[in-house]
N, C-alpha and C positions, 0 to 999 in steps of 0.2 A: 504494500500500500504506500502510496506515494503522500508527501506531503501535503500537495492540494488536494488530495482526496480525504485525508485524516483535516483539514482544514474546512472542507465541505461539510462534512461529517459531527465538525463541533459546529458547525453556524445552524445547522438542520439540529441537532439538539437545543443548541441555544434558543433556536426559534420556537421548537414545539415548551420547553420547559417556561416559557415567558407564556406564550399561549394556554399553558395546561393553568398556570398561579392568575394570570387575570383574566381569563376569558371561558376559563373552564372549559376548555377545550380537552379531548374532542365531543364534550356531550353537547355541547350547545359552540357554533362558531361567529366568529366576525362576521360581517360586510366582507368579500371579497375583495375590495380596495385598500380595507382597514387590514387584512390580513396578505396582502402585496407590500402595503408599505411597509409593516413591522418587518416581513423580510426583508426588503430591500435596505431596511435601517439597519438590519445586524449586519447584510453582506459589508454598507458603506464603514461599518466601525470596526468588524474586522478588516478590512482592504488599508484602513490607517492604520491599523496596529502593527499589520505584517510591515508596511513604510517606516513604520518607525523603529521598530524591530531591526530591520534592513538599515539602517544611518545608523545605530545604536554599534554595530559592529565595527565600524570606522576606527581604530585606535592609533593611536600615534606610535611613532617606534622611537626609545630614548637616544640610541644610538643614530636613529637618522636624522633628529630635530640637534641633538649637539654637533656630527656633523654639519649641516645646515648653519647651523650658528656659526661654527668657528670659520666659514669660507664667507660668510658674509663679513666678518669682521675683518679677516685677511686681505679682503677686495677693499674696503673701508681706508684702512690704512694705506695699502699703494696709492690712492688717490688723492692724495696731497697737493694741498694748494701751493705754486712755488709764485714768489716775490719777484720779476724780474725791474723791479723800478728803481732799483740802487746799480746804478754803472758807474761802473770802474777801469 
């Protein structure tokens, strides 16, 4: 079982467990539309989640941010302002 299918699999729970605690579902159900939207609202909060999930792994590496650092500083310093307004 693949990820988005074990991801399916909890929105389709999610959605009937929300349905079964307010709407008493399945003995009695929504509107059609009232029961489109409440899915479409879980599919839209998980689709953020996994977004945010997905940036959340981004990490920095220490070694590549100190390298980083020390060649900008290096660059820094070669680029020195020289004076040529005293002739001699």
């Amino acid at each position: 079982m693949t990820s988005s299918d074990q991801s399916s699999e909890n929105s389709l729970q999610t959605a009937a467990h929300w349905l079964s605690a307010r709407a008493r579902f399945p003995a009695s159900r929504l509107a059609p539309r009232a029961e489109t939207m409440v899915c479409v609202a879980i599919l839209a909060g998980q689709q953020e989640a996994e977004e945010r999930g997905r940036h959340a792994l981004e990490r920095r590496v220490g070694a590549q941010t100190s390298a980083q650092r020390a060649h900008m500083l290096r660059r820094n310093q070669v680029h020195f302002k020289c004076d040529n307004s005293a002739k001699v």
